[in-house]
C-alpha positions in Angstrom: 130.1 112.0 152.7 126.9 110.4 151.2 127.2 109.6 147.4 124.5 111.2 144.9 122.4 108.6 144.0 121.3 109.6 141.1 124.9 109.0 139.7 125.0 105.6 140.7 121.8 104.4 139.4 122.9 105.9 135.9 126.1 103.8 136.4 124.2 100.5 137.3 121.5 100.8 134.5 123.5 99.3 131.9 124.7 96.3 133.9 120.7 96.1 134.8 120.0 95.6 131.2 122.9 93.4 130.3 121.7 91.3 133.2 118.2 91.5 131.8 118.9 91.0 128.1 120.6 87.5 129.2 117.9 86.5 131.5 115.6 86.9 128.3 117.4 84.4 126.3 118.7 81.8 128.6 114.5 81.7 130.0 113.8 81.4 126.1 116.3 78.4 125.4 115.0 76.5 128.8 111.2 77.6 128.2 111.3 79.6 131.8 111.3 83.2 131.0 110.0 84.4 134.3 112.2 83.0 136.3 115.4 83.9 134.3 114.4 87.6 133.8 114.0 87.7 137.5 117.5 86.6 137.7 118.9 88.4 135.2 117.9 91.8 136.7 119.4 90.5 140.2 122.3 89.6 138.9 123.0 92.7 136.6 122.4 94.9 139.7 124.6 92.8 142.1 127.3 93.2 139.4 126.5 97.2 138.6 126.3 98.0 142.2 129.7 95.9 143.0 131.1 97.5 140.1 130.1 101.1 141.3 131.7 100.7 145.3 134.6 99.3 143.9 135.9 102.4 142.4 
C-alpha cells in the first residue's frame, strides 16, 4: 500500500530545518555558508526520511 505523502513530508520538515539551522552556523564559523546550508538540508532530509521508514 503506497504511503500518503503528504504525511511524510510534514514528518521530515522539522529534521529539514534542524539540518538547515546547523548548516547556517557551522558555514558562519568556517566563512562557507553556501556550502554548509547545502549540506545541512541534505543531511536533515537523509535523517527525516530514515527516521520516517524506520517506523
Amino acid at each position: 500500500m503506497k504511503k500518503n505523502s503528504k504525511a511524510i513530508d510534514e514528518k521530515v520538515v522539522p529534521y529539514i530545518t534542524a539540518g538547515l539551522i546547523i548548516g547556517i552556523l557551522v558555514g558562519a564559523l568556517t566563512d562557507n555558508i553556501g556550502l554548509w546550508i547545502s549540506l545541512g538540508i541534505a543531511f536533515g532530509a537523509g535523517v527525516g526520511y530514515t527516521m520516517v521508514e524506520k517506523k
